[in-house]
C-alpha positions in Angstrom: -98.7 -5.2 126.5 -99.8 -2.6 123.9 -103.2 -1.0 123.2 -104.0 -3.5 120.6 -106.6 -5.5 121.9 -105.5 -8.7 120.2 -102.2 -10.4 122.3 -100.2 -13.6 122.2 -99.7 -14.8 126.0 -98.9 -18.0 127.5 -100.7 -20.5 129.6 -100.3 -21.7 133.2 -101.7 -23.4 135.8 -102.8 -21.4 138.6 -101.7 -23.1 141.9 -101.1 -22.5 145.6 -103.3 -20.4 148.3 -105.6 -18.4 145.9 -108.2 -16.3 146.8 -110.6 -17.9 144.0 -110.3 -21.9 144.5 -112.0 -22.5 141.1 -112.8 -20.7 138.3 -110.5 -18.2 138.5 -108.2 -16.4 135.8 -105.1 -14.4 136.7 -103.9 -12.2 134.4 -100.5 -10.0 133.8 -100.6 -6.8 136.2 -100.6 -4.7 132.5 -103.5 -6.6 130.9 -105.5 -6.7 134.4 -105.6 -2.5 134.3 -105.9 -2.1 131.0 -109.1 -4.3 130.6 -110.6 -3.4 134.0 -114.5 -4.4 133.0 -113.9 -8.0 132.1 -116.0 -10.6 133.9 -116.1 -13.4 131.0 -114.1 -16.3 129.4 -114.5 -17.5 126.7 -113.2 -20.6 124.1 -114.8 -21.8 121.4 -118.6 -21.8 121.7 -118.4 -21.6 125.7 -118.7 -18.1 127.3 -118.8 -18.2 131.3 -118.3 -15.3 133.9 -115.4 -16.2 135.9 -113.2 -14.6 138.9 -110.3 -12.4 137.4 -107.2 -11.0 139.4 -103.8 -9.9 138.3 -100.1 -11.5 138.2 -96.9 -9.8 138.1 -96.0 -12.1 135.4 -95.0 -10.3 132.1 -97.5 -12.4 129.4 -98.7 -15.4 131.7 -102.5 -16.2 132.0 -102.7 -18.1 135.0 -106.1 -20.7 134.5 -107.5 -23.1 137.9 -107.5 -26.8 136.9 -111.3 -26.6 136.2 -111.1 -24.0 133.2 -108.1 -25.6 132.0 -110.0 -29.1 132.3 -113.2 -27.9 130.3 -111.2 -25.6 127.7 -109.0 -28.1 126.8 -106.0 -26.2 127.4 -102.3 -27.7 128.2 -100.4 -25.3 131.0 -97.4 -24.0 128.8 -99.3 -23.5 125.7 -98.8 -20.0 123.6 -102.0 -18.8 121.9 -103.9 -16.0 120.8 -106.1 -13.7 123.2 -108.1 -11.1 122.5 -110.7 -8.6 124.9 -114.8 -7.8 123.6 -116.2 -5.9 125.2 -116.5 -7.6 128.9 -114.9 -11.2 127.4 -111.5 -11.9 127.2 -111.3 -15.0 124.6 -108.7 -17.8 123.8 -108.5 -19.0 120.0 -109.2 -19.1 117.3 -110.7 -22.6 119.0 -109.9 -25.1 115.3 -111.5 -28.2 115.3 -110.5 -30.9 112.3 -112.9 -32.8 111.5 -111.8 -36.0 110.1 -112.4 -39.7 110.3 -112.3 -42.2 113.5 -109.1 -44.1 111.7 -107.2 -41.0 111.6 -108.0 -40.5 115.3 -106.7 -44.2 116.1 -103.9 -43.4 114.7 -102.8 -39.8 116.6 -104.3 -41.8 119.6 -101.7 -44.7 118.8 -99.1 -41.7 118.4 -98.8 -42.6 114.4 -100.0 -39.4 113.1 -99.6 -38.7 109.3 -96.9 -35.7 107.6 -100.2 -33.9 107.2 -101.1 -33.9 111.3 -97.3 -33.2 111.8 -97.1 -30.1 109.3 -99.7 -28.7 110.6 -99.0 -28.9 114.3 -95.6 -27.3 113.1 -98.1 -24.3 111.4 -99.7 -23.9 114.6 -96.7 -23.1 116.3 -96.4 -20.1 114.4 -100.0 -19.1 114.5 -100.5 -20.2 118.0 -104.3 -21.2 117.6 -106.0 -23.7 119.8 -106.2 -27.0 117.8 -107.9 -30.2 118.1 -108.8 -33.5 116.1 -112.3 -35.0 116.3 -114.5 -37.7 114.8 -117.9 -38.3 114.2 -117.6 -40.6 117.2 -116.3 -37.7 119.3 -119.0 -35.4 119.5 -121.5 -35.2 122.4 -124.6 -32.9 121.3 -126.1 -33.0 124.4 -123.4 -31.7 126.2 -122.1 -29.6 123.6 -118.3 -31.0 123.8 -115.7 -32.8 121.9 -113.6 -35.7 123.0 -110.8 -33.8 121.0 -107.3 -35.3 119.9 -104.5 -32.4 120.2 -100.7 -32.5 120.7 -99.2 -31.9 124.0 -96.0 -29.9 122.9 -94.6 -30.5 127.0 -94.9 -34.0 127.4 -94.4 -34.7 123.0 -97.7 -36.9 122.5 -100.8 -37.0 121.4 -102.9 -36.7 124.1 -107.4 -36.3 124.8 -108.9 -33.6 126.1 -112.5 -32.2 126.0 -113.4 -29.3 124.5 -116.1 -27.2 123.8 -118.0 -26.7 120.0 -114.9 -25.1 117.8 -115.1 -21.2 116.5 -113.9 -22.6 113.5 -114.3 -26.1 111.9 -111.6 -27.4 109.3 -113.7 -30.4 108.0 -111.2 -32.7 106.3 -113.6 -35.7 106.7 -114.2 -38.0 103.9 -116.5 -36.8 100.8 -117.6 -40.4 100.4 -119.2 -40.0 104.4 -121.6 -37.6 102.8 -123.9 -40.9 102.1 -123.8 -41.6 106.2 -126.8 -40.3 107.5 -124.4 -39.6 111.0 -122.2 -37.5 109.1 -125.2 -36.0 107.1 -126.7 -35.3 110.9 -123.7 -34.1 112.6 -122.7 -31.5 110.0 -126.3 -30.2 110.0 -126.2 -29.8 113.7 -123.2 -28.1 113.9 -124.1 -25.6 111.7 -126.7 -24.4 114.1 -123.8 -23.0 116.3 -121.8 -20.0 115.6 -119.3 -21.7 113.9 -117.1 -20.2 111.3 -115.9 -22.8 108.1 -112.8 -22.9 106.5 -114.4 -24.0 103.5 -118.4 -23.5 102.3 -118.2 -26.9 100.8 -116.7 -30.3 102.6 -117.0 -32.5 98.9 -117.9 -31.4 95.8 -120.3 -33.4 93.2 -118.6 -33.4 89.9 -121.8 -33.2 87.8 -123.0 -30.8 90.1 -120.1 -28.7 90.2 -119.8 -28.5 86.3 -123.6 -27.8 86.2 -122.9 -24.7 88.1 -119.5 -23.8 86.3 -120.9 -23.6 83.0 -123.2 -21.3 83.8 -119.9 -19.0 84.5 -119.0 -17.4 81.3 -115.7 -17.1 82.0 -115.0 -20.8 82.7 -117.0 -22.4 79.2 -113.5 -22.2 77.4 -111.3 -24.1 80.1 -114.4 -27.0 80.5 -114.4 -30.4 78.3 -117.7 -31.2 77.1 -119.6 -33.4 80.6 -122.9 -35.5 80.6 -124.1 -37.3 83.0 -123.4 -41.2 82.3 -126.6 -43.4 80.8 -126.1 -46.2 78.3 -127.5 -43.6 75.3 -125.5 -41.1 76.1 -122.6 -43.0 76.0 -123.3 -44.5 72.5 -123.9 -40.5 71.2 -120.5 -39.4 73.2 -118.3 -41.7 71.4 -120.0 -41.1 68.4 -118.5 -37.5 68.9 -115.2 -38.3 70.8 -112.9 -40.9 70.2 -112.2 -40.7 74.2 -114.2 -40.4 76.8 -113.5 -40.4 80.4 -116.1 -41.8 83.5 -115.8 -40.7 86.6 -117.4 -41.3 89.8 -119.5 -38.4 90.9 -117.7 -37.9 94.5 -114.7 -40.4 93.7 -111.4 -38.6 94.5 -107.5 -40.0 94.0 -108.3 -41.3 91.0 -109.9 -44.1 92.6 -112.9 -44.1 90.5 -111.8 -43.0 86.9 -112.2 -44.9 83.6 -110.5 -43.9 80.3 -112.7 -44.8 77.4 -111.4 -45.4 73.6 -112.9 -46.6 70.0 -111.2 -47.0 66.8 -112.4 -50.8 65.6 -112.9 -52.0 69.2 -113.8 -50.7 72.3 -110.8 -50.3 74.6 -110.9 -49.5 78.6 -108.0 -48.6 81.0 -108.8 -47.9 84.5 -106.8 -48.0 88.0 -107.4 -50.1 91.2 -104.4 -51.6 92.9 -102.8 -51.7 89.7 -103.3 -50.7 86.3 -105.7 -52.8 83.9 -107.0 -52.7 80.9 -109.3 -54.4 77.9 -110.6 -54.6 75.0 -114.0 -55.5 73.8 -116.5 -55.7 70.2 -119.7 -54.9 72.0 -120.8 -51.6 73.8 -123.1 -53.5 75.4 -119.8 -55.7 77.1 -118.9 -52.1 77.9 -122.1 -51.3 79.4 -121.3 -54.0 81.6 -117.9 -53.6 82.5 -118.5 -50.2 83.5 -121.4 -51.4 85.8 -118.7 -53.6 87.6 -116.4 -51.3 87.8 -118.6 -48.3 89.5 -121.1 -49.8 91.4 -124.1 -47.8 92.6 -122.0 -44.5 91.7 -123.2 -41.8 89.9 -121.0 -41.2 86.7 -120.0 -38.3 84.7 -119.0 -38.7 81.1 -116.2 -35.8 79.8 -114.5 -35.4 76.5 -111.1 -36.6 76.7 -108.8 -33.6 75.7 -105.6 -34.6 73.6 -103.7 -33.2 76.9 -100.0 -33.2 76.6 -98.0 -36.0 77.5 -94.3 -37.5 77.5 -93.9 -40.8 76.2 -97.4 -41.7 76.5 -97.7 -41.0 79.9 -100.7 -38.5 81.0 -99.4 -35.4 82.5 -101.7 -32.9 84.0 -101.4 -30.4 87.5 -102.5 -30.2 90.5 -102.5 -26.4 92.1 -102.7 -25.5 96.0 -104.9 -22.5 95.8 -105.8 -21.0 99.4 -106.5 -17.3 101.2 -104.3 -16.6 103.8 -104.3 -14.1 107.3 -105.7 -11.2 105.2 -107.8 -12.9 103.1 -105.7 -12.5 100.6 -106.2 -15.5 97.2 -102.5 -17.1 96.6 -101.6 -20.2 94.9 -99.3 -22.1 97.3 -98.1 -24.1 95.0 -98.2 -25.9 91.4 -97.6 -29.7 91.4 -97.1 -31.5 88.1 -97.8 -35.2 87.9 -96.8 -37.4 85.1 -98.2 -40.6 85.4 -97.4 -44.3 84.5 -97.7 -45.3 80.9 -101.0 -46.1 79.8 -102.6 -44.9 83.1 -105.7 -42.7 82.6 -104.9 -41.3 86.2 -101.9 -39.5 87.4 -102.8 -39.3 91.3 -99.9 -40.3 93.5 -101.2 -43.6 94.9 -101.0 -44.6 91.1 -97.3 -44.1 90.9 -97.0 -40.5 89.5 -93.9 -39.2 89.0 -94.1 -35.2 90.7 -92.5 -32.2 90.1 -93.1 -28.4 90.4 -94.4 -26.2 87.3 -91.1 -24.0 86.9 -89.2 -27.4 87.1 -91.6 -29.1 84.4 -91.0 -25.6 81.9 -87.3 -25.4 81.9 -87.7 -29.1 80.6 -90.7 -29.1 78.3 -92.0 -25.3 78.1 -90.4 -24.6 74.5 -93.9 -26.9 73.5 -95.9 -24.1 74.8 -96.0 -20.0 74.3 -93.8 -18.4 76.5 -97.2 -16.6 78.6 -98.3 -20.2 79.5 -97.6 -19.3 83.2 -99.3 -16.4 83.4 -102.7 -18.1 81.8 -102.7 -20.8 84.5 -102.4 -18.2 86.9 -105.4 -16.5 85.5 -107.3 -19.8 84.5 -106.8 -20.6 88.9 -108.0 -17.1 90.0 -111.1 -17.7 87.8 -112.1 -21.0 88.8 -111.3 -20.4 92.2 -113.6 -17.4 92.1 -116.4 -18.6 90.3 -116.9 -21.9 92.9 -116.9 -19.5 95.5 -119.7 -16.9 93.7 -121.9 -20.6 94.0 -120.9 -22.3 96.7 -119.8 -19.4 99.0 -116.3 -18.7 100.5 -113.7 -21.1 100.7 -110.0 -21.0 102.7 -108.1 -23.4 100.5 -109.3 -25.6 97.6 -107.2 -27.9 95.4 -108.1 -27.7 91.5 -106.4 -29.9 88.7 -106.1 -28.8 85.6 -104.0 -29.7 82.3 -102.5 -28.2 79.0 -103.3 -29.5 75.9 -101.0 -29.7 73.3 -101.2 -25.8 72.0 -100.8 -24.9 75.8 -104.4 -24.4 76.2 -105.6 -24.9 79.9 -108.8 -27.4 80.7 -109.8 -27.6 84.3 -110.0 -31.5 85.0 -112.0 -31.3 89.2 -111.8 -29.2 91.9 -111.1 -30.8 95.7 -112.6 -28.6 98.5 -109.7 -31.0 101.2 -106.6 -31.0 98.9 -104.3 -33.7 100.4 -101.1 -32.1 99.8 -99.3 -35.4 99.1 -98.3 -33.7 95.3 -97.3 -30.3 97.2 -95.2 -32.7 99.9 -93.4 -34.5 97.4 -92.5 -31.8 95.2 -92.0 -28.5 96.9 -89.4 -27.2 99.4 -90.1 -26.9 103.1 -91.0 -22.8 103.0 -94.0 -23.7 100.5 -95.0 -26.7 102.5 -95.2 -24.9 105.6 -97.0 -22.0 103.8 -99.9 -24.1 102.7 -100.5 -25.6 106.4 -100.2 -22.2 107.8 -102.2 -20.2 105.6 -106.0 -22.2 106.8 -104.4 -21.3 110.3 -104.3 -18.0 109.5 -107.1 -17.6 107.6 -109.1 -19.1 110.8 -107.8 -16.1 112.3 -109.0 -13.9 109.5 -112.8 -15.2 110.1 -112.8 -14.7 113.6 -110.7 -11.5 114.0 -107.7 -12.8 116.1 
């Protein structure tokens, strides 16, 4: 052990004739003497004074079956310990909040790449981490019916845990309208409880309401108004495309491409690709009503972005802070999508590659500094959302180059899916941008 007060150890289950029965910690002969006024645990939100003796193991923390019950800790387990003053804590404790499907499926031992990639992170940054849903979460208790991987027996596995030091909320954007979500979020920021992002969705008409007021960010924004029947009219008047989008729609689910020459023509994506044409803005009107729903809809200029053989390419960048806190962008995806498409999301059928990749091929169409003004466009954006919104640990943002290789930022995702990054980058850069909210959880909370 050094004098460092932050350590790595490993968890086991203390057995046998002990002097303490139940809540009882047994810690390596070195860290026992070197931390000799410690009387507290603590794991997550829970803090209790416990019993503590020494081992003559080397970096072993020896737990009874009651601590290791209510922390939610496997025996065998590597993670992350540090001393404050008289506690000595586990963590960083990292909940992920997501939806009660994605639980179904751990439970059902079916989890997604994403679940896997990150469990591989942790093994490397040797947090405590847990799924949860909305259905998980006892208030009254203040615990967690939590999801986790037991790396010992290989399976997904529930244990109960305590309120997280740090919640990754990757739950849907759309769940926002749920007054349970609504509730549960608001009650769990009345703990301690450290965010890897400010935001959990962003609002698109919101988000560009805020941007523009950033100087920096008026040249890379198309022209946006919020959608009404006379604004429309005055929109096409000035454009001869126009995309809608859903407000909170992501994955191109809710996304219309708009066009007039003597007609009015309409593209949009569902399950597949379809398309029309109509005389009468008013049949528009209507169409769009179908199409949308209840939503609220933003109108934006369509920019002549580039495109190869009239298919719609634009990027989709990784942008995250890592242990240090540190801004890096992980990774740029380019997606080109299917002809005709107005999206270029992957469930539409995008083909994906990485930036460098996509210039060898097609950069002679741009100046040669291209690379370095998306870098500068992403530090910009990613800068200003946090000056409004507050800090952030990872955020995707897609963007796209028009035809002069000038950059226009297209949205902003506060819970990037990485399905781009997955399909396009090699295994170093896929396991940097699972690792880096890891280690940025580690960063908030000083491990």
């Amino acid at each position: 052990m050094t004098n460092d007060p932050k350590h790595v150890v490993s968890i086991g289950t203390l057995k046998g004739n002990s002097t303490y029965r139940n809540n009882s910690v047994s810690l390596p002969k070195e860290l026992f003497h070197q931390y000799p006024s410690i009387s507290k645990l603590k794991i997550g939100q829970r803090k209790k004074k416990v019993h503590f003796f020494q081992n003559n193991t080397q970096n072993t923390v020896l737990l009874t079956r009651d601590i290791l019950k209510k922390c939610g800790l496997y025996p065998r387990i590597k993670c992350n310990l540090k001393v404050e003053n008289d506690t000595l804590w586990f963590g960083p404790l990292v909940g992920v909040f997501t939806s009660i499907g994605y639980i179904r499926y751990l439970k059902e031992q079916r989890p997604s790449f994403r679940s896997i990639e990150l469990e591989k992170a942790n093994r490397d940054a040797k947090t405590v981490l847990f799924y949860f849903s909305i259905k998980d979460i006892s208030f009254k208790k203040k615990t967690i019916s939590g999801t986790s991987f037991n790396v010992r027996r290989g399976q997904w596995e529930r244990r109960t845990y305590p309120f997280p030091d740090v919640l990754y909320d990757r739950g849907s954007g759309r769940a926002t309208q749920k007054e349970k979500h609504v509730i549960a979020r608001q009650q769990l920021s009345q703990f301690p409880i450290s965010k890897i992002n400010a935001q959990h969705y962003f609002d698109k008409w919101d988000l560009h309401e805020k941007l523009i007021q950033c100087n920096e960010m008026k040249p890379y924004l198309p022209e946006t108004k919020l959608y009404d029947f006379h604004e429309l009219e005055k929109m096409l008047k000035k454009h001869s495309t126009i995309y809608l989008k859903s407000a909170i729609g992501s994955m191109g689910r809710r996304v219309m491409r708009l066009t007039k020459d003597s007609h009015y023509n309409f593209s949009c994506f569902r399950e597949e690709l379809q398309t029309g044409t109509l005389d009468k803005l008013d049949d528009i009107h209507s169409v769009i009503e179908q199409f949308f729903g209840v939503d609220k809809i933003i109108m934006q200029q369509g920019i002549d972005l580039f495109k190869i053989n009239n298919r719609n390419v634009d990027m989709r960048a990784t942008v995250q802070r890592n242990g240090s806190d540190d801004l890096v962008i992980n990774s740029i995806a380019v997606r080109i999508g299917i002809e005709g498409s107005p999206v270029t999301s992957s469930r539409s059928g995008s083909n994906v590659q990485r930036l460098d990749e996509f210039l060898e091929n097609y950069g002679y169409h741009f100046s040669s500094d291209v690379k370095e003004r998306i870098e500068k466009f992403l530090f910009q954006t990613y800068r200003c959302i946090e000056n409004v919104y507050g800090p952030f640990g990872e955020m995707g943002i897609d963007f796209g180059l028009d035809n002069k290789g000038n950059v226009y930022f297209i949205e902003s995702n506060s819970k990037p899916a990485k399905d781009t990054l997955y399909k396009s980058h090699d295994k170093n850069t896929i396991r940097n941008a699972f690792l880096n909210p890891l280690e940025y959880a580690k960063y908030l909370t000083k491990f």
